[in-house]
C-alpha positions in Angstrom: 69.9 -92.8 158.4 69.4 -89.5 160.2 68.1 -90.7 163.4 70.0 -92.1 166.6 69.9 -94.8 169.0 70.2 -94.6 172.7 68.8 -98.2 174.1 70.7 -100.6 176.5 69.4 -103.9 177.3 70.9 -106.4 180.3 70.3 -108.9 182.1 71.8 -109.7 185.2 71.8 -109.7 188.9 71.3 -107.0 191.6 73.9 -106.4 193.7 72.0 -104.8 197.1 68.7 -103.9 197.9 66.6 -101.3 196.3 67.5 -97.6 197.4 64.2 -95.2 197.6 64.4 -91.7 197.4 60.9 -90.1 198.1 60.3 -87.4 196.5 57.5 -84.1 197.9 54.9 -84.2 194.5 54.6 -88.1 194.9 56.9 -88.8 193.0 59.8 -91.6 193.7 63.2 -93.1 192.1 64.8 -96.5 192.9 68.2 -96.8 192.4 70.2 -100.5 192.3 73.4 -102.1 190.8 73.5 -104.9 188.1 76.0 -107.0 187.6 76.5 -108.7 184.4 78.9 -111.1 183.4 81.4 -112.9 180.7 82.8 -116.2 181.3 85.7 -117.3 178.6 88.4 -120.0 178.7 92.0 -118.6 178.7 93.9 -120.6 176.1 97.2 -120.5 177.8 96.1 -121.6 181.3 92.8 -123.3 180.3 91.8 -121.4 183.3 87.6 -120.2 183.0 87.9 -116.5 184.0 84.6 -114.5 184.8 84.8 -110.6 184.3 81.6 -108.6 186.0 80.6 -105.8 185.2 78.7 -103.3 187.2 75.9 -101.4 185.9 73.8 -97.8 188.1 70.2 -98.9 187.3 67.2 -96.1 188.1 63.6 -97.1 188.0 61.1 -94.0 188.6 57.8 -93.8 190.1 55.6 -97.1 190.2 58.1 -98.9 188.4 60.7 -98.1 190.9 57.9 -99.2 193.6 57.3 -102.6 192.6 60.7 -103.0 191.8 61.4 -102.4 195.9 58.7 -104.7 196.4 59.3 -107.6 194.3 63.7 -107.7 193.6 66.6 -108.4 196.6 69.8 -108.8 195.8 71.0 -111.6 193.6 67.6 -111.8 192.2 67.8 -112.3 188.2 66.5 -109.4 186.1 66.1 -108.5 182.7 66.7 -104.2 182.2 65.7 -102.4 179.4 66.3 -98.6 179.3 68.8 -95.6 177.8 71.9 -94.1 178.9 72.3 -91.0 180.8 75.2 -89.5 181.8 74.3 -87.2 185.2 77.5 -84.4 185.9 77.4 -83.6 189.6 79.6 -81.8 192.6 81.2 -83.8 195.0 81.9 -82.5 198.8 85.4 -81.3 198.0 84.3 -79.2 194.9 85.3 -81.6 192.2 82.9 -82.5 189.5 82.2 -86.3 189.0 80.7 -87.8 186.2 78.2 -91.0 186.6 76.7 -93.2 184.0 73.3 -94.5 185.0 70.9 -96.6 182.9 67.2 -95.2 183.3 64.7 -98.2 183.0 61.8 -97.8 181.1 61.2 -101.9 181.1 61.9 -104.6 183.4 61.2 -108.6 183.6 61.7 -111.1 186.7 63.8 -113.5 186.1 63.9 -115.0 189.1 61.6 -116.9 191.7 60.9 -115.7 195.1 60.7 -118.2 197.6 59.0 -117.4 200.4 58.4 -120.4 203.1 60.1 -123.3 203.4 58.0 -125.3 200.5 59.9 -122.5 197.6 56.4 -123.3 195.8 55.1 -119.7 195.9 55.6 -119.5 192.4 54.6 -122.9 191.0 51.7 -122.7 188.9 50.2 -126.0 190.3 50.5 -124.5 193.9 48.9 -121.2 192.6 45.8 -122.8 191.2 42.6 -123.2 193.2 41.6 -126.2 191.1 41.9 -129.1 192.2 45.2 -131.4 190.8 43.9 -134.5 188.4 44.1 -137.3 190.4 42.0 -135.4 193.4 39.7 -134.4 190.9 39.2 -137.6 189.5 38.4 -139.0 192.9 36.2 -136.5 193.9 33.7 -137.0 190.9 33.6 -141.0 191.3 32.7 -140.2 194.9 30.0 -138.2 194.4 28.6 -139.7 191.0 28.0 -142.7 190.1 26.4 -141.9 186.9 28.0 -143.0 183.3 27.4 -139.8 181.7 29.8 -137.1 182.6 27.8 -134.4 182.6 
């Protein structure tokens, strides 16, 4: 096999708000953390132990925009994407090194829930038809025909 492989898929929860940076051509980037995690069962305690792991995500351009729009932090995402390594100068003249996943695919995982009801996302909330029992009572109401057409 000649080719290689640079993918990286996660899923996991954000860890603060979306940060924007606005670029002059239009142009935006979204930058968040992700945190992942492994739960296991030491066997010499029998203690559960949880390691996270924190992950730089960067969402560009409309991505990045409904991303701002749609996730807060703790929300449940699933990130798909490459790595990329960015080398940079830091105020004291050192160079740093950061490892950043660029999305190029995301999923909600998670619900919002706006209001008190948390029914913003149900499906029977959602639809403008009317539920089975109302619609049931509103045909014998107004028909009082056999035929059901």
């Amino acid at each position: 096999m000649s080719g290689t492989l640079n993918k990286v898929m996660l899923i996991g929860h954000l860890g603060d708000e979306i940060k924007m940076h606005y670029f002059e051509g239009g142009g935006c980037i979204g930058r968040f953390p992700l945190a992942t995690n492994e739960t296991y069962t030491n066997r010499q305690t029998n203690e559960r132990v949880t390691n996270t792991e924190w992950h730089n995500i960067v969402v560009r351009n409309k991505g990045a925009e409904i991303c701002e729009k749609y996730l807060s932090k703790g929300d449940k995402v699933y990130i798909e994407g490459r790595l990329k390594t960015r080398k940079w100068t830091d105020d004291k003249g050192n160079e740093r090194y950061s490892t950043e996943i660029q999305c190029n695919d995301f999923t909600f995982l998670s619900t919002k829930r706006d209001g008190v009801g948390n029914t913003q996302n149900d499906p029977v909330s959602q639809s403008p038809m009317a539920t089975p029992e109302e619609g049931q009572s509103k045909s014998i109401e107004g028909d009082n025909d056999d035929l059901p057409f």
